[in-house]
Biopython code that builds the backbone (N, CA, C, O; Angstrom):
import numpy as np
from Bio.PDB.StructureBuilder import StructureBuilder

atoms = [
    (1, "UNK", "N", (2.256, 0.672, -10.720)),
    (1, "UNK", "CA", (3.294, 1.634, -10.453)),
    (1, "UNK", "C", (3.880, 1.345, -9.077)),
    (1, "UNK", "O", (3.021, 1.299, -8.197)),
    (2, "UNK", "N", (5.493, 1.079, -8.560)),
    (2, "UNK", "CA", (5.879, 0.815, -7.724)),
    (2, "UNK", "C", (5.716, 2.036, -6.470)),
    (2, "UNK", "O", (5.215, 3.136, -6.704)),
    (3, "UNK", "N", (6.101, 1.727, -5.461)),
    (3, "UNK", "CA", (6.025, 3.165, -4.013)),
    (3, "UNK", "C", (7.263, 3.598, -5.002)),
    (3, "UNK", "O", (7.905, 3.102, -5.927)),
    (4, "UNK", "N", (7.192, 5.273, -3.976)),
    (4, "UNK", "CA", (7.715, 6.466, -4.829)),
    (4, "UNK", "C", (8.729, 6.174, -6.146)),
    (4, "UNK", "O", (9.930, 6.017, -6.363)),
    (5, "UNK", "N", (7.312, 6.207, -6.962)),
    (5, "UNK", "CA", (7.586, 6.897, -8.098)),
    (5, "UNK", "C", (6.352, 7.388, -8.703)),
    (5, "UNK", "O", (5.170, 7.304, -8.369)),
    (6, "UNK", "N", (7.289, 8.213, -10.216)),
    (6, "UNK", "CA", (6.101, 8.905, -10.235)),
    (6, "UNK", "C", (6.289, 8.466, -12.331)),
    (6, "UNK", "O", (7.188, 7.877, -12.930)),
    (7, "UNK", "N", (4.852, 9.164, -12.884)),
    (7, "UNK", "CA", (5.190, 8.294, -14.252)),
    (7, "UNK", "C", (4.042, 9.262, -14.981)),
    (7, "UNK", "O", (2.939, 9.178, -14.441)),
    (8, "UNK", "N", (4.110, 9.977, -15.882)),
    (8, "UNK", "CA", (2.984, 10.435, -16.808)),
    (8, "UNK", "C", (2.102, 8.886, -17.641)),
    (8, "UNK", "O", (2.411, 7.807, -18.146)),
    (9, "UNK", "N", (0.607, 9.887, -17.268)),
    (9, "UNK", "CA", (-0.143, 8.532, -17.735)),
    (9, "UNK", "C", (-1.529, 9.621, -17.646)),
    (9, "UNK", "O", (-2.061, 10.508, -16.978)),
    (10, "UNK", "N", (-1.663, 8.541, -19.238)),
    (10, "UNK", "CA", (-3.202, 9.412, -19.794)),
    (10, "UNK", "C", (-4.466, 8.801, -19.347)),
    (10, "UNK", "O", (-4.774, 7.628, -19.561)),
    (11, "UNK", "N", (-5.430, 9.974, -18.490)),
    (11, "UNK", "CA", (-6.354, 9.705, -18.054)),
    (11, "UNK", "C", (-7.576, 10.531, -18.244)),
    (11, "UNK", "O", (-7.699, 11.583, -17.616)),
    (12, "UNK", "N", (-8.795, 9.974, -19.352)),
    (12, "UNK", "CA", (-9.594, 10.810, -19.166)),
    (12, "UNK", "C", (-9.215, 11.653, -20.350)),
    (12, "UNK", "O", (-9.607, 12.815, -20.238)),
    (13, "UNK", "N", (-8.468, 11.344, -21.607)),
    (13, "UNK", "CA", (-8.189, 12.355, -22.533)),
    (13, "UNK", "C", (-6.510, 13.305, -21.905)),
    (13, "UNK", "O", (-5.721, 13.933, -22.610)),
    (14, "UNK", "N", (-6.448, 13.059, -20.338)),
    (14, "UNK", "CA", (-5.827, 14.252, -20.189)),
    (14, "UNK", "C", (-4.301, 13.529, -19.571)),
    (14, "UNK", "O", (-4.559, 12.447, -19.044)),
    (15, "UNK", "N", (-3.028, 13.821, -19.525)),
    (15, "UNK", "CA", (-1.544, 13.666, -19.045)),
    (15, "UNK", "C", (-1.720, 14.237, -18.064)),
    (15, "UNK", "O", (-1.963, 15.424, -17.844)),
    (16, "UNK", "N", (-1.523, 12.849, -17.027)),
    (16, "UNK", "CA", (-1.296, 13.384, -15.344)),
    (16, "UNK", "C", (-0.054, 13.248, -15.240)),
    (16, "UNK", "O", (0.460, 12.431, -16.003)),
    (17, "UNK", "N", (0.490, 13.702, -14.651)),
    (17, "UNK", "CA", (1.991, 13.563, -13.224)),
    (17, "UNK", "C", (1.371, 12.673, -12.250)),
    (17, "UNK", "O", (0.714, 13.343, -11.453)),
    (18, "UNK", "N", (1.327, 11.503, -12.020)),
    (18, "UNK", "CA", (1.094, 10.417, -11.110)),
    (18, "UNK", "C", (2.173, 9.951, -10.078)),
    (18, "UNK", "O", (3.087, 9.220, -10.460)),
    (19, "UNK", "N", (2.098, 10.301, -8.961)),
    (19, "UNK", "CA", (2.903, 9.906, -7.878)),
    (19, "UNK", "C", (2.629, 8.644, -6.735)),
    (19, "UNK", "O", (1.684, 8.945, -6.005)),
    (20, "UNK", "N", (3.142, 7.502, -6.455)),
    (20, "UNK", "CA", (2.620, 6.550, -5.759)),
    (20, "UNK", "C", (3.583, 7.029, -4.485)),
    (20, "UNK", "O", (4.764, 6.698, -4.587)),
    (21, "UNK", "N", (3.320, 7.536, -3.676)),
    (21, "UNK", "CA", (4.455, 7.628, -2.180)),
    (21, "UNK", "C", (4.631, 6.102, -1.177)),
    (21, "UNK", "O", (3.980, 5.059, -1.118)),
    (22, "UNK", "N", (5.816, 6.602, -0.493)),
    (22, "UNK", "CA", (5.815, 5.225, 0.237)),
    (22, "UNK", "C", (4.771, 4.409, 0.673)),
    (22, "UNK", "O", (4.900, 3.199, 0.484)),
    (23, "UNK", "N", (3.758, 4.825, 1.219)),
    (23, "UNK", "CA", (2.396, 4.185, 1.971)),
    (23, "UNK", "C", (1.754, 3.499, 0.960)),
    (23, "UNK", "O", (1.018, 2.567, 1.283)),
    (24, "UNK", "N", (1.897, 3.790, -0.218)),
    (24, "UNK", "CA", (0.788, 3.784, -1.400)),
    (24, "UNK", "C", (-0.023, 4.483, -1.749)),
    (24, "UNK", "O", (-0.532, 4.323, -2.858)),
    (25, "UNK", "N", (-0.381, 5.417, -0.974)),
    (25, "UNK", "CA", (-1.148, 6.715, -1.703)),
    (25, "UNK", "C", (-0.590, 7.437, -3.016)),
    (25, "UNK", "O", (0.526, 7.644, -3.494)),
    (26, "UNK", "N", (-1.676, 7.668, -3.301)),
    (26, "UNK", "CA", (-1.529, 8.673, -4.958)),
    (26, "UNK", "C", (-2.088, 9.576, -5.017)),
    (26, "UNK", "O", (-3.245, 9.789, -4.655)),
    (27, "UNK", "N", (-1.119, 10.458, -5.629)),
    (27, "UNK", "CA", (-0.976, 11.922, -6.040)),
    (27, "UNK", "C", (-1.269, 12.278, -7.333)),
    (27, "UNK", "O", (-0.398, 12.043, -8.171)),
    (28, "UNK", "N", (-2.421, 12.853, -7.734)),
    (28, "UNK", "CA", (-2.465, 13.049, -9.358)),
    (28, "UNK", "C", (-2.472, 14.523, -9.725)),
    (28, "UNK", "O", (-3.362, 15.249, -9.283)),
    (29, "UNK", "N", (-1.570, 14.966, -10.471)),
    (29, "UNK", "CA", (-1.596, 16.381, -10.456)),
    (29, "UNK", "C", (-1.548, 16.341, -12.155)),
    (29, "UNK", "O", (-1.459, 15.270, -12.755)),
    (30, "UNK", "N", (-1.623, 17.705, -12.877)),
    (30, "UNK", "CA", (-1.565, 18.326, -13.905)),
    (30, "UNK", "C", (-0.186, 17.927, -14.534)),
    (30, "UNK", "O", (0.707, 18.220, -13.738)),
    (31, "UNK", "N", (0.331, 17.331, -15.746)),
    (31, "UNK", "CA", (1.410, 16.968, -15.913)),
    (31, "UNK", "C", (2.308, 18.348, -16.976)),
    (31, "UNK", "O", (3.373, 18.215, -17.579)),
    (32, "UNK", "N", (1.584, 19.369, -16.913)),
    (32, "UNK", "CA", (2.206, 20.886, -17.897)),
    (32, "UNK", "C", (2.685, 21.305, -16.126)),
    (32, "UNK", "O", (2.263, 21.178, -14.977)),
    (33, "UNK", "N", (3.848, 21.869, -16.898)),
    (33, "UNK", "CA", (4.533, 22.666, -15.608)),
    (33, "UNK", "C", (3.782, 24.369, -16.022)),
    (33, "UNK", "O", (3.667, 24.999, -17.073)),
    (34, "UNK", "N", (3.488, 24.570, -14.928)),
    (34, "UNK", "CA", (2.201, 26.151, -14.849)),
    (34, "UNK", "C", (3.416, 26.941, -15.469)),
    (34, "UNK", "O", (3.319, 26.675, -16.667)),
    (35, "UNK", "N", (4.302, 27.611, -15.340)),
    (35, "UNK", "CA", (5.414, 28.246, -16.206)),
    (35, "UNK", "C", (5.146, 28.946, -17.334)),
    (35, "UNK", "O", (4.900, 30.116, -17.625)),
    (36, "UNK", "N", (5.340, 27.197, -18.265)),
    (36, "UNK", "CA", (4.748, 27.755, -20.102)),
    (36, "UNK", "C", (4.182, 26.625, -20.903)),
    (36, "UNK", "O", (4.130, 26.531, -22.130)),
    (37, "UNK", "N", (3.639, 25.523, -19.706)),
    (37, "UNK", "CA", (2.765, 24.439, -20.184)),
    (37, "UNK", "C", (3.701, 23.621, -20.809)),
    (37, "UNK", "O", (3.179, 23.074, -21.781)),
    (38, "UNK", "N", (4.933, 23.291, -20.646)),
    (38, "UNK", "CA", (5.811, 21.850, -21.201)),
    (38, "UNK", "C", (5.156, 20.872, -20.373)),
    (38, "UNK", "O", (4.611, 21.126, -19.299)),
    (39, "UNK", "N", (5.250, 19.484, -21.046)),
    (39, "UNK", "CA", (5.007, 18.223, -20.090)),
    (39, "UNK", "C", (6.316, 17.967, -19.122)),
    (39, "UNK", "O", (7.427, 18.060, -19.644)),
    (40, "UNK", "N", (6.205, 17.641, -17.699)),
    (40, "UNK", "CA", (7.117, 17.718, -17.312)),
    (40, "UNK", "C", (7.538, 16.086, -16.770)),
    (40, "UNK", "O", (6.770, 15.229, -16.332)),
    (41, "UNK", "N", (8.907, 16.013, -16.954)),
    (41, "UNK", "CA", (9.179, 14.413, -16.628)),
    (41, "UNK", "C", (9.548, 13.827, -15.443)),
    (41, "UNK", "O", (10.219, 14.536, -14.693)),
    (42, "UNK", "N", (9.214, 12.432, -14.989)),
    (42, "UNK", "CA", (9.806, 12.384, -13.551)),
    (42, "UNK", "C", (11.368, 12.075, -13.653)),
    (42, "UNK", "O", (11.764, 11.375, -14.585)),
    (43, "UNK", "N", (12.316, 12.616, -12.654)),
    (43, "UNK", "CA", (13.819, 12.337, -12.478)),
    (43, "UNK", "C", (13.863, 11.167, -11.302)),
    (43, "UNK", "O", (13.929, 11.396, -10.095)),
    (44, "UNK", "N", (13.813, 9.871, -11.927)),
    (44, "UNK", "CA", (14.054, 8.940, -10.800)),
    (44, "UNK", "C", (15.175, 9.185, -10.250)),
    (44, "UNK", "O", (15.017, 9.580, -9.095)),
    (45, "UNK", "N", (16.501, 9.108, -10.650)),
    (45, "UNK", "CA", (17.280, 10.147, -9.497)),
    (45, "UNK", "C", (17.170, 10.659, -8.520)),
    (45, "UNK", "O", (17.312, 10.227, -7.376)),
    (46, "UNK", "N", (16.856, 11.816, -8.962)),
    (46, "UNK", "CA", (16.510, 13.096, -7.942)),
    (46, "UNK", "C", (14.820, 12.885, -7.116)),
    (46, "UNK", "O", (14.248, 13.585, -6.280)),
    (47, "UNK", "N", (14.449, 11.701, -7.755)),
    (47, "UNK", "CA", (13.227, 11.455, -7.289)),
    (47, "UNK", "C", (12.135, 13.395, -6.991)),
    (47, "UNK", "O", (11.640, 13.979, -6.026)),
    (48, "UNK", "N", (12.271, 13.639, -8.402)),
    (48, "UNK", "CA", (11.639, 15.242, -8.695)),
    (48, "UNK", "C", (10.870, 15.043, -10.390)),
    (48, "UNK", "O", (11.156, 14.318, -11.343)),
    (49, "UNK", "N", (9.773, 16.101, -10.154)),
    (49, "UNK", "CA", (9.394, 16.173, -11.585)),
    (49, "UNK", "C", (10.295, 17.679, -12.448)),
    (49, "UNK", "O", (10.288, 18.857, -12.089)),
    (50, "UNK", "N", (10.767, 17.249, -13.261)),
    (50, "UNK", "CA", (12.001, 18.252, -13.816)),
    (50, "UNK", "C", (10.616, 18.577, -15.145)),
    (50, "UNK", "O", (9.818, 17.782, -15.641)),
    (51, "UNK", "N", (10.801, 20.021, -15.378)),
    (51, "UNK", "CA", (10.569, 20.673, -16.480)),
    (51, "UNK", "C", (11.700, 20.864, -17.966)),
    (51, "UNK", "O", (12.233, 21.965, -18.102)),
    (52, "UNK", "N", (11.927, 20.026, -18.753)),
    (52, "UNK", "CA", (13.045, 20.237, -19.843)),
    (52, "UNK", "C", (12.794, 21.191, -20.464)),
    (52, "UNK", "O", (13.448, 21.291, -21.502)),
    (53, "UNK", "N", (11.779, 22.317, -20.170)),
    (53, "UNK", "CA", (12.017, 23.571, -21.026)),
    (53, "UNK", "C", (12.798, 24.914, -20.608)),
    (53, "UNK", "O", (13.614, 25.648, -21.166)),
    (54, "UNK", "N", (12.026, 24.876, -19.104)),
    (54, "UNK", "CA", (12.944, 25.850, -18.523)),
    (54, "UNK", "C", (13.548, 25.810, -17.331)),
    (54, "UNK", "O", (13.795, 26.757, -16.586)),
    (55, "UNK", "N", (13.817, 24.464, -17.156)),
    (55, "UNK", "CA", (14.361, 23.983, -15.658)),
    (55, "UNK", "C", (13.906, 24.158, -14.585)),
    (55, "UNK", "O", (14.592, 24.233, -13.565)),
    (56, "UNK", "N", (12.440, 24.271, -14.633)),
    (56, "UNK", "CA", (11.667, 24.531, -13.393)),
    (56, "UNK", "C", (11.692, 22.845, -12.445)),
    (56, "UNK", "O", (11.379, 21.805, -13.023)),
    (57, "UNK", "N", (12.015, 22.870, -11.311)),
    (57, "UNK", "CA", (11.553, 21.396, -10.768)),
    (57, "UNK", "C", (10.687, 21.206, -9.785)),
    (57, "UNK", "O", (10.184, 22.305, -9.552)),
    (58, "UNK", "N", (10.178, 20.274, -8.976)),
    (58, "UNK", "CA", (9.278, 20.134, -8.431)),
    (58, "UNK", "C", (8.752, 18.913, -7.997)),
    (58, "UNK", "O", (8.626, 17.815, -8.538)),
    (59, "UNK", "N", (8.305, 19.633, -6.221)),
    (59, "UNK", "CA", (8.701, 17.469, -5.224)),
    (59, "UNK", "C", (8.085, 16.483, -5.741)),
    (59, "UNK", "O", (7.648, 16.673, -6.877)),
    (60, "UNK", "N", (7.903, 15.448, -5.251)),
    (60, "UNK", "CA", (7.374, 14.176, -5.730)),
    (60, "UNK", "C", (5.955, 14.590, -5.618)),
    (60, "UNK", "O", (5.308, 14.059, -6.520)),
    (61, "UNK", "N", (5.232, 15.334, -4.854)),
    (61, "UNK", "CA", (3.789, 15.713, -4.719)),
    (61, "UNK", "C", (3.184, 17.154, -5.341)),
    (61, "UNK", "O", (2.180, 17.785, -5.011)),
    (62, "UNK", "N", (4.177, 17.420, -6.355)),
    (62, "UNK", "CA", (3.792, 18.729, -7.247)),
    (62, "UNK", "C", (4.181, 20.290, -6.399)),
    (62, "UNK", "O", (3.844, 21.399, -6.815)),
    (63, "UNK", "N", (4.894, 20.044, -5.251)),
    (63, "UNK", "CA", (5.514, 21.832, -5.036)),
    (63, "UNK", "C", (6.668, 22.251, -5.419)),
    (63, "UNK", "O", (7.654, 21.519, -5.496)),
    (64, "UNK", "N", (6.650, 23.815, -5.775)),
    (64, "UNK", "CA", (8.217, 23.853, -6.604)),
    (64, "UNK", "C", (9.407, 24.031, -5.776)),
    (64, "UNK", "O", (9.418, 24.703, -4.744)),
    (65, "UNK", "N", (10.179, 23.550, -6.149)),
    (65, "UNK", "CA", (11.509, 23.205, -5.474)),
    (65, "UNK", "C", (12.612, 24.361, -6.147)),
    (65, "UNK", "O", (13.376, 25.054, -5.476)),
    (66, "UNK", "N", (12.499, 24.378, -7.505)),
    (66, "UNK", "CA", (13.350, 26.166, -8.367)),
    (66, "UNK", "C", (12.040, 25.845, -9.589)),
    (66, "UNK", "O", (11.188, 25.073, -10.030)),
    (67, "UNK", "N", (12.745, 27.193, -9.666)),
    (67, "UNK", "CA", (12.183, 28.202, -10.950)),
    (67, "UNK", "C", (12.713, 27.951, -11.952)),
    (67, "UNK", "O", (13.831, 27.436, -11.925)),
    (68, "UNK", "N", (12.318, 28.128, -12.693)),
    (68, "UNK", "CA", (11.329, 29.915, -13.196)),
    (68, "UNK", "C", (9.545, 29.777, -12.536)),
    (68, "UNK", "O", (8.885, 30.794, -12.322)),
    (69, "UNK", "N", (8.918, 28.192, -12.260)),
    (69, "UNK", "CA", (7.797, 28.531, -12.425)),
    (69, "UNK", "C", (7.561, 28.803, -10.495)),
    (69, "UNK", "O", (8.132, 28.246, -9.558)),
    (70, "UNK", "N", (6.687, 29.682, -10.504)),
    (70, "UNK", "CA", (6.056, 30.191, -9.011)),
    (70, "UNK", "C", (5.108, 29.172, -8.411)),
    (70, "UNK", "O", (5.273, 28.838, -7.238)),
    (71, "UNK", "N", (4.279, 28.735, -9.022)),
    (71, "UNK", "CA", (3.374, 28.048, -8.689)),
    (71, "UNK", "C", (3.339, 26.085, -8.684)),
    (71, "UNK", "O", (3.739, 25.448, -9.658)),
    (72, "UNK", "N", (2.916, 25.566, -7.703)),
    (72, "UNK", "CA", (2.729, 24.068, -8.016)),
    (72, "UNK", "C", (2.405, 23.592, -9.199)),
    (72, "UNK", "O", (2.184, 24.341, -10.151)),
    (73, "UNK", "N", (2.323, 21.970, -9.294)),
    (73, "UNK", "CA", (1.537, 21.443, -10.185)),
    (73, "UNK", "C", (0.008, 21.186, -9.532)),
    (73, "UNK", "O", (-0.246, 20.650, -8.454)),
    (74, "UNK", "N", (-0.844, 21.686, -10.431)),
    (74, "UNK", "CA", (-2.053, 21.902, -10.311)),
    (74, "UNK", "C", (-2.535, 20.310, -9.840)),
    (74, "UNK", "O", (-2.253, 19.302, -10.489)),
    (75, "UNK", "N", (-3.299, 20.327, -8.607)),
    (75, "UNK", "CA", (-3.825, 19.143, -8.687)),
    (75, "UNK", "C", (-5.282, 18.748, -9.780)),
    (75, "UNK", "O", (-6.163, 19.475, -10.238)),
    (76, "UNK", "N", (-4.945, 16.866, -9.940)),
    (76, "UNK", "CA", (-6.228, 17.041, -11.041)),
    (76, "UNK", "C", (-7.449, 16.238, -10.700)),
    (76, "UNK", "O", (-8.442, 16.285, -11.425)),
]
sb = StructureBuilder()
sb.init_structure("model")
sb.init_model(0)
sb.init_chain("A")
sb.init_seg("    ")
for serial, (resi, resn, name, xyz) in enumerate(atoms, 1):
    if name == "N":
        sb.init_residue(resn, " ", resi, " ")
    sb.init_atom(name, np.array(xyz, "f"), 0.0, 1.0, " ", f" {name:<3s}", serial, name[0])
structure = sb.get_structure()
C-alpha cells in the first residue's frame, strides 16, 4: 500500500479501514462507519473515508469530519 492512502482489507475474518500516512505508519481502524454499520470507502480525492449510506465522512486516521455519525472509526 503506497504513503497516504487508505484501502479496505480483510484481516483476521474481519474488514479494516487501513491507512498508510506519509512516514509509513499504519492506521487500522474498524471499516463499518459507527452510524448504521455500512462499509465505508476511501475517497482518494478528498483523501477521506466517505460513508455511501448516509454521508457520514471521516480523516485519513478515522475522526469524523460530518455527520450523521458522532463518533470515530473504532480502532482495531
Amino acid at each position: 500500500m503506497k504513503r497516504n492512502e487508505g484501502k479496505i482489507l480483510k484481516l483476521g475474518g474481519k474488514k479494516l479501514a487501513v491507512y498508510r500516512d506519509g512516514s509509513g505508519r499504519v492506521k487500522k481502524m474498524s471499516a463499518l462507519c459507527p452510524h448504521m454499520g455500512c462499509l465505508v470507502r476511501w475517497n482518494l480525492a478528498e483523501a477521506t473515508w466517505d460513508c455511501p449510506c448516509h454521508g457520514s465522512r471521516f480523516s485519513p486516521k478515522g475522526k469524523v469530519i460530518a455527520g450523521p455519525a458522532e463518533t470515530p472509526l473504532s480502532s482495531a
